[in-house]
C-alpha positions as a printed NumPy array, in Angstrom:
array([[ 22.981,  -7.692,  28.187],
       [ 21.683,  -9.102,  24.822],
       [ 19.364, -11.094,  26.672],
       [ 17.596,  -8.601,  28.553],
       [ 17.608,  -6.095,  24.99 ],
       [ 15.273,  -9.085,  23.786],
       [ 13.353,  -9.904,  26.881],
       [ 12.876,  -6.265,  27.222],
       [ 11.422,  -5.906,  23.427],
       [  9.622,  -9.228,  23.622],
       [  5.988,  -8.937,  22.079],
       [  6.714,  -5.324,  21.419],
       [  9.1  ,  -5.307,  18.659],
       [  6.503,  -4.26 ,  15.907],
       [  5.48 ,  -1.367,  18.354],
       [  9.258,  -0.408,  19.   ],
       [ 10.261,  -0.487,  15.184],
       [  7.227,   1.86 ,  14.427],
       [  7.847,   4.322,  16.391],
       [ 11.517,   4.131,  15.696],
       [ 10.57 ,   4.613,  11.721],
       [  8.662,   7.675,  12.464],
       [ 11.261,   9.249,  14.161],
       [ 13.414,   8.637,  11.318],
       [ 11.487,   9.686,   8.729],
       [ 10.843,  13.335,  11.2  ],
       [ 14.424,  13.335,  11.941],
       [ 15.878,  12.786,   8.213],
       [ 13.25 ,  15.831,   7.27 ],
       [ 14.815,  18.283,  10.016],
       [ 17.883,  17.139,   8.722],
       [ 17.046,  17.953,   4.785],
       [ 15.448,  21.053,   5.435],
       [ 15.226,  24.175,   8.18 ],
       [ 12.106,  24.377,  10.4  ],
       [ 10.51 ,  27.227,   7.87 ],
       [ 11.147,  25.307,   4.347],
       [  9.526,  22.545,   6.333],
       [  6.415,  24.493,   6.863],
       [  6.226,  26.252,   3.84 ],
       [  6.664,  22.552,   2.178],
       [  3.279,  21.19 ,   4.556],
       [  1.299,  24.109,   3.297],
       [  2.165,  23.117,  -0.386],
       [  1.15 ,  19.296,   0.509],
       [ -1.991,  20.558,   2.537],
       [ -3.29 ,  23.188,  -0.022],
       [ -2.715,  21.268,  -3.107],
       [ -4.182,  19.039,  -5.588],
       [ -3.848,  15.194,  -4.299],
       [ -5.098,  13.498,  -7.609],
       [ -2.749,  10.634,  -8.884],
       [ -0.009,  11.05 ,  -9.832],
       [  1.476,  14.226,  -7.312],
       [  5.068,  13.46 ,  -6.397],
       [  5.527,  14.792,  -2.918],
       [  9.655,  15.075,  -3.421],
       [  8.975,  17.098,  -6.766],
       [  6.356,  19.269,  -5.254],
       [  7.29 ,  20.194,  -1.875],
       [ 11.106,  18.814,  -1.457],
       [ 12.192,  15.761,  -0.093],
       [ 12.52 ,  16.979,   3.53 ],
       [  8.412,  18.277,   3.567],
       [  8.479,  14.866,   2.04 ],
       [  9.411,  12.957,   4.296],
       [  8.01 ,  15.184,   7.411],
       [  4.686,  14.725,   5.842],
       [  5.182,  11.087,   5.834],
       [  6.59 ,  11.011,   9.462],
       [  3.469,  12.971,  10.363],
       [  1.23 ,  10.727,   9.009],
       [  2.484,   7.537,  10.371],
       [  2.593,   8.869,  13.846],
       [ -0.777,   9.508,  13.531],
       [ -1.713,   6.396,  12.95 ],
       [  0.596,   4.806,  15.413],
       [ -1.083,   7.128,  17.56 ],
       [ -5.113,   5.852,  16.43 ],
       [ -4.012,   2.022,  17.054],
       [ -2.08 ,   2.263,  20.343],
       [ -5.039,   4.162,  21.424],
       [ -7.356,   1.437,  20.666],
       [ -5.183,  -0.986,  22.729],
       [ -4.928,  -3.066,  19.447],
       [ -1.352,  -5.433,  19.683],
       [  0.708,  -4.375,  16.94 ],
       [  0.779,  -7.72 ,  14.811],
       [  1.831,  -8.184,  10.36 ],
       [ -2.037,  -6.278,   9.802],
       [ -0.436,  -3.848,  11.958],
       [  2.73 ,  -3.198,   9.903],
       [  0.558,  -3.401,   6.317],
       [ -1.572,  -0.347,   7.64 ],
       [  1.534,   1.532,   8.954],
       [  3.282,   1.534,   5.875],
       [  0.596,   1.746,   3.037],
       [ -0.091,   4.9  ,   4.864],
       [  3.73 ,   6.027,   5.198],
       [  4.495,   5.19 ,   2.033],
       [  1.418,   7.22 ,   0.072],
       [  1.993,  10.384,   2.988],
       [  4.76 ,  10.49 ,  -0.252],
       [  2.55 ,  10.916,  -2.799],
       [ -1.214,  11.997,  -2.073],
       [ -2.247,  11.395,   1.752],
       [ -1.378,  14.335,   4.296],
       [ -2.414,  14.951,   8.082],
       [ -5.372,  16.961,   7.12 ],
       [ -6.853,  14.902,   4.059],
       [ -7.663,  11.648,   5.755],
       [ -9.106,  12.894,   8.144],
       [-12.799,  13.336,   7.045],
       [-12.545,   9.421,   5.99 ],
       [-11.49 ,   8.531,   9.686],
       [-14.131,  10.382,  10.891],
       [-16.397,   8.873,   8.659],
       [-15.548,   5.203,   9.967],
       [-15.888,   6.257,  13.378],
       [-19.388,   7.467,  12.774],
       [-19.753,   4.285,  11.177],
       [-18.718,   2.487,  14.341],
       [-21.115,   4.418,  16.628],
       [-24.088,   3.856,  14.493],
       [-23.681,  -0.147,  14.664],
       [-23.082,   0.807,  18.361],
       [-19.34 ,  -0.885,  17.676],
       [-15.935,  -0.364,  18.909],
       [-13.505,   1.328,  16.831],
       [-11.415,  -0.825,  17.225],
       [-12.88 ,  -3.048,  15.185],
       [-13.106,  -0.365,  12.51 ],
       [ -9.379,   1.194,  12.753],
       [ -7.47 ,  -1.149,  10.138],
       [-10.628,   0.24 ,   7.735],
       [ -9.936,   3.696,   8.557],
       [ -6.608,   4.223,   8.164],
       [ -7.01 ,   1.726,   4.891],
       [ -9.949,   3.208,   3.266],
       [ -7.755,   6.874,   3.798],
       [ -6.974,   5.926,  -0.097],
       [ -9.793,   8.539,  -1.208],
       [ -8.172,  11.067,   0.845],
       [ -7.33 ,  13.199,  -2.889],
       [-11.413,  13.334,  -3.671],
       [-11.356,  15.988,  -0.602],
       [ -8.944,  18.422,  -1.782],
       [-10.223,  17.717,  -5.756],
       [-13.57 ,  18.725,  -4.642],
       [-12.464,  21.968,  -2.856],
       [-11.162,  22.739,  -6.165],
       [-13.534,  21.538,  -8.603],
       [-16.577,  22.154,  -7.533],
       [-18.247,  25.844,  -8.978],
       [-19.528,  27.144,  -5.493],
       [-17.541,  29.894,  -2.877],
       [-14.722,  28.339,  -1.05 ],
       [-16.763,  27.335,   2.119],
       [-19.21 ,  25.837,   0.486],
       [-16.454,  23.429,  -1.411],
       [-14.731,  22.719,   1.542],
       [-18.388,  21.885,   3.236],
       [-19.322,  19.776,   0.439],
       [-15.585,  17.64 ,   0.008],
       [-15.983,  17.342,   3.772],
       [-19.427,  15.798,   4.048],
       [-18.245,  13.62 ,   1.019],
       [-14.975,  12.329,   2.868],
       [-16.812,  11.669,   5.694],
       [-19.472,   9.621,   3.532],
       [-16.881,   7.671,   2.329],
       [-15.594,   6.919,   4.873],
       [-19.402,   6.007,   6.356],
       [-19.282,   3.772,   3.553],
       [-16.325,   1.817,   2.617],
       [-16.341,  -0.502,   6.063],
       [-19.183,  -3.406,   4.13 ],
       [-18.15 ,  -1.872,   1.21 ],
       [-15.022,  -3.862,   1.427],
       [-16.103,  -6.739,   3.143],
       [-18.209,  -7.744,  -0.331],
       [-15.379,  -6.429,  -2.335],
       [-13.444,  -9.479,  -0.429],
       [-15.978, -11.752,  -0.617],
       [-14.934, -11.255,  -4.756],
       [-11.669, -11.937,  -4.916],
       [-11.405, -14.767,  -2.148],
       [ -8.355, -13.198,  -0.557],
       [ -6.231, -13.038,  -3.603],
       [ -6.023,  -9.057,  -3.497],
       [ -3.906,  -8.018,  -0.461],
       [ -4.861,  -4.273,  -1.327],
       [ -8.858,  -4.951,  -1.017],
       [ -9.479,  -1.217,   0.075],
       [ -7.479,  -0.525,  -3.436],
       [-10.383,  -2.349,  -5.118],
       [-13.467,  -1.061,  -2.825],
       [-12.272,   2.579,  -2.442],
       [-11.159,   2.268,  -6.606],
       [-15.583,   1.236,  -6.943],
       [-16.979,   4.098,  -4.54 ],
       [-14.454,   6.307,  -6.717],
       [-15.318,   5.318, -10.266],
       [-19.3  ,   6.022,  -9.073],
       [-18.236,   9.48 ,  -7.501],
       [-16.562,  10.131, -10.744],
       [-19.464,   9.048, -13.064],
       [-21.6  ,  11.278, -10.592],
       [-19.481,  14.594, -10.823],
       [-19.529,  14.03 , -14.836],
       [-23.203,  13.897, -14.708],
       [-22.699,  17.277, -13.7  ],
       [-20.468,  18.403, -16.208],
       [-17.425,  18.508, -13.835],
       [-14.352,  16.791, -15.377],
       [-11.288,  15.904, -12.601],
       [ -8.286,  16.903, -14.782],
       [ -5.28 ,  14.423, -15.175],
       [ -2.46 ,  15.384, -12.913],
       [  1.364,  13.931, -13.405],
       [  4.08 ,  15.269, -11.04 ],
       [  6.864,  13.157, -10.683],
       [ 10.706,  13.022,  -9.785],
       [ 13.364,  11.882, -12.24 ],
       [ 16.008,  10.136, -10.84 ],
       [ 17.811,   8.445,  -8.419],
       [ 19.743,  10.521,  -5.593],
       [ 22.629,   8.326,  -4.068],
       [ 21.879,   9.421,  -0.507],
       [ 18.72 ,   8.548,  -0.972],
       [ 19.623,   5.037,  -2.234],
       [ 21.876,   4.493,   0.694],
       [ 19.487,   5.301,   2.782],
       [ 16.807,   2.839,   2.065],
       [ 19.512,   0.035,   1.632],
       [ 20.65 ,   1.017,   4.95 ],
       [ 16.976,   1.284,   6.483],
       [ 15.766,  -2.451,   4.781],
       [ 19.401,  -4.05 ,   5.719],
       [ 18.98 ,  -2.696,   9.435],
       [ 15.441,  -4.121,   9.643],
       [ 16.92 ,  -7.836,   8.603],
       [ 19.578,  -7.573,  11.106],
       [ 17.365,  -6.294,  13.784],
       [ 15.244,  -9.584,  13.011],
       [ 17.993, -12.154,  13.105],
       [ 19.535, -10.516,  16.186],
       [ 16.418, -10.925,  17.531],
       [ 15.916, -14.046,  16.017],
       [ 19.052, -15.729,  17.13 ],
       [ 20.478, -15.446,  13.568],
       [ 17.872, -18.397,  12.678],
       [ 16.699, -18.662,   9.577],
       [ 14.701, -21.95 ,   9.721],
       [ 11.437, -20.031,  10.568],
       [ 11.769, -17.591,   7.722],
       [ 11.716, -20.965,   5.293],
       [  8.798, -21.594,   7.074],
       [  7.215, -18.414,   6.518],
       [  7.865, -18.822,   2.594],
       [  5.835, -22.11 ,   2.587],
       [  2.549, -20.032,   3.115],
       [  0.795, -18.93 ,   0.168],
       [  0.202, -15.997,   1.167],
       [ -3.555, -15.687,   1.036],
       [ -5.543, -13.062,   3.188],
       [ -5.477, -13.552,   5.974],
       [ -1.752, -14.602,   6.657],
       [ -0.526, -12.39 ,   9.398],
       [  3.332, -13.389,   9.535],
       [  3.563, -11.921,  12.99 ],
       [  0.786, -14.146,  14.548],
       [  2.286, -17.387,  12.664],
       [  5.823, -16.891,  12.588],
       [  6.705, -14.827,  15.161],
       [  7.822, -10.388,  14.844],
       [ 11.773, -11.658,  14.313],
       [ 11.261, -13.792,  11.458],
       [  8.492, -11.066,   9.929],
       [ 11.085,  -7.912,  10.537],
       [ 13.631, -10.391,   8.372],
       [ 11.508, -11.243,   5.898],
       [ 10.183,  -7.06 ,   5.458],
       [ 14.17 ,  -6.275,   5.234],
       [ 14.639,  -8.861,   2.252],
       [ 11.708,  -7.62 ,   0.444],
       [ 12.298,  -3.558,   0.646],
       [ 16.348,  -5.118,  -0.391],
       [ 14.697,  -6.816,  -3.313],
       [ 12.128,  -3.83 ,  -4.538],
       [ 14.607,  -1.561,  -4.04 ],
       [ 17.158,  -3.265,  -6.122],
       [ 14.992,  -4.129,  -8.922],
       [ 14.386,  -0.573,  -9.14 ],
       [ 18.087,   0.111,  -9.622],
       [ 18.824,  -2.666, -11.942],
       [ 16.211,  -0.971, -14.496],
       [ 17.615,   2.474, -14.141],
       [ 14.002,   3.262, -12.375],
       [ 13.464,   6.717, -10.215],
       [ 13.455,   6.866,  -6.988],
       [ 10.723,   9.43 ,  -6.512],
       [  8.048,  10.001,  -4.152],
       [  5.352,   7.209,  -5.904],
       [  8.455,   4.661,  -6.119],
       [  9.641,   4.75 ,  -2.701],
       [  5.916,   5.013,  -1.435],
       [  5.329,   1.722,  -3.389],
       [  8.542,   0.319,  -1.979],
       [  7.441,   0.98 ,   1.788],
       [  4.012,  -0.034,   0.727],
       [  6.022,  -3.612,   0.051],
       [  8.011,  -3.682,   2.996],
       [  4.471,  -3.626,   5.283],
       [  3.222,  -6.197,   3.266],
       [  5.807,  -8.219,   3.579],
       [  4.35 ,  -8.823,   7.43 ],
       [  1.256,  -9.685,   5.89 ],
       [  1.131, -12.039,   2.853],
       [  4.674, -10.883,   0.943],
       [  7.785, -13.014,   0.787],
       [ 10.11 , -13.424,  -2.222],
       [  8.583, -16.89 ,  -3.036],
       [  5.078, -15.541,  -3.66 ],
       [  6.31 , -12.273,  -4.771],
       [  8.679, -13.112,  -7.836],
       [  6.86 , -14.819, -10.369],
       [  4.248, -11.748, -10.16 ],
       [  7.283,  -9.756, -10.858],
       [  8.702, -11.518, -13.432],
       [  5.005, -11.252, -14.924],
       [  4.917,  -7.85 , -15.079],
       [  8.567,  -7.167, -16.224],
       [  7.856, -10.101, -19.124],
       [  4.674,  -8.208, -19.967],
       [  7.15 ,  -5.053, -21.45 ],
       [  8.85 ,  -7.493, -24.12 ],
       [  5.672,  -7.924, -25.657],
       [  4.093,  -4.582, -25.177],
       [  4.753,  -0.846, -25.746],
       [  5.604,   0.151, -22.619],
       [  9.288,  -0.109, -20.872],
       [ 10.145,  -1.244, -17.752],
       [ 10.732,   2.656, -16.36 ],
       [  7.367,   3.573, -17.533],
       [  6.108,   5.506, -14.54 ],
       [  3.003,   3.653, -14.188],
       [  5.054,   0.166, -14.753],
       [  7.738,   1.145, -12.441],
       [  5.21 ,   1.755,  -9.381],
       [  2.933,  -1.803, -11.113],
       [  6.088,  -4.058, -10.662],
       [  6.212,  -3.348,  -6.85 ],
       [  2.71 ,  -2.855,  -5.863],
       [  2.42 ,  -6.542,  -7.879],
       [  3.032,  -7.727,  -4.44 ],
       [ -1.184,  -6.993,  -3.947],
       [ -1.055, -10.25 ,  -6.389],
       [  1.553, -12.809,  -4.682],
       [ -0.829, -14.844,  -3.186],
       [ -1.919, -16.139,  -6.346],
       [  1.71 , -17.525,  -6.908],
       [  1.457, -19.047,  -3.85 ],
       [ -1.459, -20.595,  -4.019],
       [ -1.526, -21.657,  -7.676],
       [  1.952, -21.91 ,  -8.452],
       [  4.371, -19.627, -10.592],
       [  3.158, -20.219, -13.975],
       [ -0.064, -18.496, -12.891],
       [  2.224, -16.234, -10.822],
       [  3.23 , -14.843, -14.188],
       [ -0.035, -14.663, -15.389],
       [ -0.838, -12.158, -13.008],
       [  1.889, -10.076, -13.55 ],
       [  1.161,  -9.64 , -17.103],
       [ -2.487,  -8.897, -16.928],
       [ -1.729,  -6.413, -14.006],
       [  0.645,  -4.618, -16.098],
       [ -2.118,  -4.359, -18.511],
       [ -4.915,  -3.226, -16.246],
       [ -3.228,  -0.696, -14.196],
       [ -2.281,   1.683, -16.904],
       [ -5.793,   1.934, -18.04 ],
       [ -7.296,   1.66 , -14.319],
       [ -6.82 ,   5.143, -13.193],
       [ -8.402,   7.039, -16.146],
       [-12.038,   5.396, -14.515],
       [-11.808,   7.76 , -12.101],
       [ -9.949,  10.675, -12.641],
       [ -7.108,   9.31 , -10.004],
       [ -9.155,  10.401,  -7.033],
       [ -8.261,   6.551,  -5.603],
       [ -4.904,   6.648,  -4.454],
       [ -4.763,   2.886,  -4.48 ],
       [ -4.836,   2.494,  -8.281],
       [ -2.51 ,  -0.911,  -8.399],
       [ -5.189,  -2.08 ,  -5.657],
       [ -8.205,  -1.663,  -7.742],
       [ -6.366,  -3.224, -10.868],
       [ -4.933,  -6.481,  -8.618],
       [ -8.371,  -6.318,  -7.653],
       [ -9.897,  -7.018, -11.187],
       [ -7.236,  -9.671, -11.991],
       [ -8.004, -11.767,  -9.341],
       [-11.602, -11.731, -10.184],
       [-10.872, -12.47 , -13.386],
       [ -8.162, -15.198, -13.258],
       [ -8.483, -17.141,  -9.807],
       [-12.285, -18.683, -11.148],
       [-10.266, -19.122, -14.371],
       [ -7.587, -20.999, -12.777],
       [-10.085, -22.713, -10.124],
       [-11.712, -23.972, -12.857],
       [ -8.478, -25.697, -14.636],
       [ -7.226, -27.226, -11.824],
       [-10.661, -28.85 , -11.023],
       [-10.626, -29.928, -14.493],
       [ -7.398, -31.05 , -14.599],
       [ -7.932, -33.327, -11.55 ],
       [-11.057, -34.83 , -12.696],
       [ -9.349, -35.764, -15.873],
       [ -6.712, -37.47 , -14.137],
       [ -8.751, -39.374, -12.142],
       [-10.944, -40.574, -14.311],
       [ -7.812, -42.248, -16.169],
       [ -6.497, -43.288, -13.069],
       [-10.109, -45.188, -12.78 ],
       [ -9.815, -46.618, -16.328]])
């Protein structure tokens, strides 16, 4: 019988568990709330204000919350099985990015100008979209510059909506070789390279709309605390995910010590090199350890935290493992002993997980420079979001962004150093 389970799921596990995480999120919102608080709840998400930082659970409640979320990873399940795309660790990283921030500033109707936009993009280079979806459903980060423009702009309400629209959908037009320079910068060092190309197109949007003498106000909703069902519940979720993966693994763990030896550098698809089983362990451990860390610093679980959290767990199919991921951690909690800010900061709370944009520079430089990272992200990404008014959802993606720029040339530049030095006194 166990056999068959794992013939019968064989190069489909990614798929199954997707769908199976959807449902879960749609169920656990039918179960939080009626039908009717559910709807009233979507309206809220739909008709308001997306800007960094809106906290879906404080808004709405968690059960809209969550339905949201449910809503919008089904849609994109929906846009990639449609494409006849195999559901590999990229796969997983789009999934969840967009799960986890359906918790805190994406919603069914938001995103959709940008997809739009990227399909348009597609037709004019006479391309499939499928070559184009993992941009898409990425580059959905601007999705809170289309409800902020409904609402900021000084025309009727039609002519708003017109004018967010056609901007979404430009966007979207846009960010496609927008991001492929914005990768040529950071070498693959950034996981969250949308972060740092949608974070650009933003600040320039931003500079434009103050050229007009509009002004994006700051926006901070967020949830205090840490519910205990809701604590379960992830542990339970992330614990279920490593046991699916060793059952399906054989309980080996050989190939997940394999997996740890890569650095981690884009592209490192985890599915494609190690096999879904060994990938669906590794996500579990790093959603245990994120989660965890969170309750070891008396953190909240609100909407932001546990969209960072999932954000994590995806990544951890692409690039993340706790080898690559710690000493970027450690960075960023070291970085409070010296500064003003504490360790449940908001912005720091939500920096210390979405640190994981930044593991491949521990694995590829070691975890000195690991560290390194950590701190100057912790630095950056409470100053990042002010450039533009938080209409970039991906904030910690635009600030991993700069500090790769910054340090890997910096570090590149030691090591060659360093080896030149050493062999010219290995000469002499």
């Amino acid at each position: 019988m166990t056999k068959k389970i794992r013939n019968a799921l064989e190069g489909r596990e990614m798929f199954t568990f997707s769908i199976a995480t959807a449902l879960l999120l749609l169920i656990t919102a039918l179960l939080l709330a009626p039908p009717d608080e559910l709807l009233r709840g979507m309206l809220t998400i739909v008709l308001t204000r997306d800007a960094l930082v809106t906290d879906y659970f404080e808004l709405a409640g968690f059960g809209s919350a969550f339905f949201n979320a449910g809503l919008v990873l089904s849609l994109a399940i929906l846009l990639i099985h449609r494409q006849k795309i195999p559901f590999t660790g990229l796969t997983m990283a789009v999934l969840f990015i967009n799960a986890g921030f359906a918790l805190f500033g994406k919603n069914p109707v938001n995103v959709l100008p940008m997809l739009f936009g990227t399909w348009l993009y597609a037709r004019f280079h006479g391309a499939s979209m499928s070559r184009y979806i993992y941009t898409a459903l990425f580059g959905s980060c601007l999705a809170p510059m289309v409800t902020e423009l409904v609402y900021l702009l000084p025309f009727s309400f039609v002519i708003n909506l017109a004018i967010a629209v056609t901007v979404g959908i430009f966007a979207g037009f846009v960010l496609p070789p927008l991001s492929v320079h914005t990768a040529a910068m950071h070498m693959g060092y950034n996981l969250f390279n949308m972060g740092f190309a949608g974070g650009l197109f933003a600040f320039v949007m931003m500079c434009v709309l103050q050229s007009f003498g509009l002004q994006s106000n700051d926006v901070f909703i967020w949830s205090y605390g840490r519910p205990l069902w809701l604590l379960t519940g992830l542990y339970l979720y992330f614990a279920a995910t490593l046991l699916f993966g060793l059952y399906l693994n054989r309980i080996c763990l050989r190939s997940l010590l394999k997996l740890m030896r890569h650095p981690g550098r884009a592209v490192a698809d985890f599915v494609l090199m190690d096999g879904a089983p060994t990938t669906l362990v590794n996500m579990g451990i790093i959603g245990l350890l994120c989660t965890t860390y969170i309750l070891v610093i008396g953190g909240d679980l609100s909407g932001p935290v546990v969209g960072a959290v999932l954000t994590a767990f995806g990544f951890a199919a692409f690039g993340v493992h706790a080898r690559n991921y710690l000493p970027v951690l450690a960075g960023v909690v070291l970085s409070t002993c010296f500064n003003h800010m504490q360790p449940t900061t908001p912005g720091i709370q939500m920096g210390a997980v979405f640190a994981v944009g930044l593991s491949p520079i521990a694995g590829q430089f070691g975890i000195f420079a690991g560290i390194i990272a950590g701190m100057l992200h912790a630095a950056v990404v409470v100053c990042s979001s002010s450039l533009y008014g938080g209409l970039n959802l991906y904030n910690n993606g635009f600030s991993t962004g700069l500090v790769a720029i910054v340090l890997v040339p910096a570090l590149e530049s030691f090591i060659k150093g360093y080896r030149t030095k050493k062999g010219q006194k290995t000469r002499h």
